[in-house]
C-alpha positions as CSV (number, residue, x, y, z in Angstrom):
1,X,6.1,-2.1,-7.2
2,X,4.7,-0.6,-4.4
3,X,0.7,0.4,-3.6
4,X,1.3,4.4,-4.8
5,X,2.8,3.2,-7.8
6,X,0.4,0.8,-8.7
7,X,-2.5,2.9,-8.1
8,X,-0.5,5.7,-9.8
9,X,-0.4,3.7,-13.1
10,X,-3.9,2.4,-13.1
11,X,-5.2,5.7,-12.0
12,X,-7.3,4.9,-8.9
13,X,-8.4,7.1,-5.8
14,X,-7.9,6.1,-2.5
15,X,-11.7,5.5,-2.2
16,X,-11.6,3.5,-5.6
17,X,-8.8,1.6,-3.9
18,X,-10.4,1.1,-0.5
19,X,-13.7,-0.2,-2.5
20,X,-11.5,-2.8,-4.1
21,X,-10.0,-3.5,-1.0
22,X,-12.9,-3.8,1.2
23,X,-11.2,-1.2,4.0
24,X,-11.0,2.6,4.3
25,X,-9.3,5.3,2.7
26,X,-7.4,6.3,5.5
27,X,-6.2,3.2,5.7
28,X,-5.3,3.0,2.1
29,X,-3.4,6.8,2.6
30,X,-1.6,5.6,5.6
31,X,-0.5,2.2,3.9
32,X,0.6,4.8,0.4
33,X,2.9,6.9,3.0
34,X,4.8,3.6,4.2
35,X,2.3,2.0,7.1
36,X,2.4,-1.6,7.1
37,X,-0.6,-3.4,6.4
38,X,-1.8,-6.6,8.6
39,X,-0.7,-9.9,7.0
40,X,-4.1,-10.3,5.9
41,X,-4.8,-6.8,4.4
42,X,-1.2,-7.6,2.9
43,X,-2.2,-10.9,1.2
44,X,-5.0,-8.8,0.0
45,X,-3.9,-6.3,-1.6
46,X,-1.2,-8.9,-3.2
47,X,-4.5,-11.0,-4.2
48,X,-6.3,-7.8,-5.9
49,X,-3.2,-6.2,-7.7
50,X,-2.4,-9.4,-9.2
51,X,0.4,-10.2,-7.7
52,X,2.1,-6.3,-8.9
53,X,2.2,-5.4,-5.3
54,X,4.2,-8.5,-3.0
55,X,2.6,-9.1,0.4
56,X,6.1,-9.1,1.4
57,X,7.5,-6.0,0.4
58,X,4.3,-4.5,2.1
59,X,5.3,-5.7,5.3
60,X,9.1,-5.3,5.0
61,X,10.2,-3.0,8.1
62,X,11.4,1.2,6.5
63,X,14.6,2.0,7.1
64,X,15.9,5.1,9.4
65,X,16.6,6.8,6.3
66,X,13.4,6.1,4.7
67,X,11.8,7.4,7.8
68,X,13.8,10.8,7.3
69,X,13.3,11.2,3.5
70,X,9.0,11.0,4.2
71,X,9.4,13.8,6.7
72,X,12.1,16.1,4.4
């Protein structure tokens, strides 16, 4: 699951989000749209999702055609 999704189903803001997560809502927005966290925002948000949300999947590189299909 990714960090849209999960905060999707549980209903939080990006500010409810960044609270939880100790950072910023633009950072939270940016990470929603496909940014990569830091591994230790990563491990984070793994931690406080309980476990829903895989520090590795967060850092996994997009795709060209995951690139395209954000901007169409």
């Amino acid at each position: 699951m990714d960090l849209r999704e999960y905060m999707f189903k549980n209903r939080l803001t990006n500010k409810q989000m960044a609270d939880i997560l100790g950072c910023s809502c633009p950072h939270i927005s940016l990470i929603r749209r496909g940014g990569r966290p830091g591994k230790w925002l990563a491990k984070i948000i793994e931690e406080k999702t309980g476990g829903l949300v895989k520090a590795d999947e967060l850092r996994k590189p997009c795709t060209k055609s995951e690139m395209i299909s954000e901007v169409i």
